[in-house]
C-alpha positions in Angstrom: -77.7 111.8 45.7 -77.7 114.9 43.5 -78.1 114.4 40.0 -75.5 116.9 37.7 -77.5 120.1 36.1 -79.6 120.7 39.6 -79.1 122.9 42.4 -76.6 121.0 43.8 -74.2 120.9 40.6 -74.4 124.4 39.3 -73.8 124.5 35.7 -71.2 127.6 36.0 -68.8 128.6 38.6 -67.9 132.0 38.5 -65.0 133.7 40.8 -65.8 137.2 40.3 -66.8 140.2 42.1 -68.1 142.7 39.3 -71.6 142.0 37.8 -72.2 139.1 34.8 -72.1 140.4 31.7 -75.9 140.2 30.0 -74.9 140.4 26.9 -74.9 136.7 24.5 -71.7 136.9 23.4 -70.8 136.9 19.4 -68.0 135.1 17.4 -64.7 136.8 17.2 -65.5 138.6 13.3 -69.1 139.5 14.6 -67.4 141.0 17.6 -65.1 143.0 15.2 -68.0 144.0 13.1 -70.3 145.5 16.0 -69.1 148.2 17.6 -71.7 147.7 20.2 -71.1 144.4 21.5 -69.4 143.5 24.6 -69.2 139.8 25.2 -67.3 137.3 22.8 -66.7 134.1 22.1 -62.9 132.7 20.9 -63.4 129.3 19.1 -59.9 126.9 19.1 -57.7 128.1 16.5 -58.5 131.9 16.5 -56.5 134.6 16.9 -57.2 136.4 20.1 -54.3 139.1 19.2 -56.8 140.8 16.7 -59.1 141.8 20.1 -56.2 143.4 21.5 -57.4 147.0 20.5 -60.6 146.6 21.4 -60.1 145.2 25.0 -61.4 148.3 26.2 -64.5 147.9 25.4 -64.8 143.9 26.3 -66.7 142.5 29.4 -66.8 138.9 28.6 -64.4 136.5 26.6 -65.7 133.4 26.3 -62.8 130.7 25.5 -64.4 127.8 23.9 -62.6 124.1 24.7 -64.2 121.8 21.8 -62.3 118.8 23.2 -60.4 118.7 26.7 -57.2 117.3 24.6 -57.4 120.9 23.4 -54.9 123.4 25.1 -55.4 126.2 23.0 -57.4 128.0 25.7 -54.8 128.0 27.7 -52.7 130.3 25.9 -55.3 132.6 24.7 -56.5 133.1 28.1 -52.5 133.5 29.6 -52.4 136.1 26.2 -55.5 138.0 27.1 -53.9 138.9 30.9 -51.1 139.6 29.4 -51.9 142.3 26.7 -54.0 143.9 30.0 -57.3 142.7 30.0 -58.6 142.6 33.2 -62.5 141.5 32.2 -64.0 137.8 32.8 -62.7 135.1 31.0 -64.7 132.1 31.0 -63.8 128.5 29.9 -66.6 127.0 27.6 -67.4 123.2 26.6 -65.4 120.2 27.4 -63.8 121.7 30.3 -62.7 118.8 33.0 -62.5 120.2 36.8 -59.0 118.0 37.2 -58.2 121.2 34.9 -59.9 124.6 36.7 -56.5 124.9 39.2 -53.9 124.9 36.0 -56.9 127.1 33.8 -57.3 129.9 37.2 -53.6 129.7 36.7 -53.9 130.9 33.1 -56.4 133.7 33.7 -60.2 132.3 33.4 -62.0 133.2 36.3 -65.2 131.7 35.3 -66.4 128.4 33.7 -69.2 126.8 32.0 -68.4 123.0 31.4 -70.8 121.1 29.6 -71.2 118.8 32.1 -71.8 120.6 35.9 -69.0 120.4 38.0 -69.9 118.7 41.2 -69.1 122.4 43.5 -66.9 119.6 46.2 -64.9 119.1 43.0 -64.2 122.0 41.8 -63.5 123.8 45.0 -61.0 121.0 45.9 -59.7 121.2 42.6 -59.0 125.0 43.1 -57.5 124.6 46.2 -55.5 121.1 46.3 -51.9 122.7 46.1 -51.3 125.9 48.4 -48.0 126.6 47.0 -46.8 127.0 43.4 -43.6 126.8 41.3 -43.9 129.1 38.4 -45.2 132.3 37.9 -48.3 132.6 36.1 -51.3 135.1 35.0 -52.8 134.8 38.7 -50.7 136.8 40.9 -49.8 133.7 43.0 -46.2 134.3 44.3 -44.3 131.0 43.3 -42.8 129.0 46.5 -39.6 129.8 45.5 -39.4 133.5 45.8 -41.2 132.8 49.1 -38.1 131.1 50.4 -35.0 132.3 48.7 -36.5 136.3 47.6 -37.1 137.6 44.5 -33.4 138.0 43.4 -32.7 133.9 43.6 
């Protein structure tokens, strides 16, 4: 049986065409302090509106989760695709895969749990419900507009 952190449980999933950002990425004030940088990192409690101007120049936001309870992430992920950013957004730490369908939902398109997903998992996790009831960040038409038109 495989054995979580080898080939067989990856320790990121990432649902992306572009290339990986390279670059480590830096806490929210280092970000704001280096014009250079390009990758992030958004700790629990920050406020991700004060990256809003500078979401041009941003290739990776990394959202951390220090405790799954934590549902923070969520929201700054959901705010992120909503002020326009259209870059990776990963989900860091204790991320659970019961969680990766609701979080895809929000906006992350990558994820780096501390403990490897096993790929089974996560893939039925992602795909588990075809239809949806709510709009979200994903462009996911919700089940409802599907049957009564966008004007129910």
């Amino acid at each position: 049986m495989a054995e979580p952190g080898n080939q067989a449980f990856p320790t990121a999933l990432r649902f992306r065409e572009d290339a990986t950002a390279d670059e480590p990425a830096v806490s929210l004030d280092g970000f704001l302090e280096q014009e250079e940088a390009v990758s992030v990192r958004i700790e629990a409690g920050e406020d991700v509106t004060t990256l809003f101007p500078h979401l041009a120049r941003v290739r990776l936001v990394e959202v951390d989760f220090p405790r799954f309870r934590d549902g923070r992430g969520f929201s700054t992920a959901r705010m992120l695709r909503e002020a326009g950013y259209t870059g990776e957004i990963k989900a860091v730490g204790d991320v659970l895969v019961d969680l990766i369908f609701f979080m895809q939902r929000c906006g992350f398109d990558s994820f780096a749990p501390d403990k490897p997903f096993d790929p089974d998992d996560a893939m039925a996790a992602l795909t588990r419900w075809p239809e949806v009831y709510q709009h979200a960040a994903d462009s996911r038409v919700p089940i409802w507009v599907k049957r009564h038109g966008a004007t129910a």
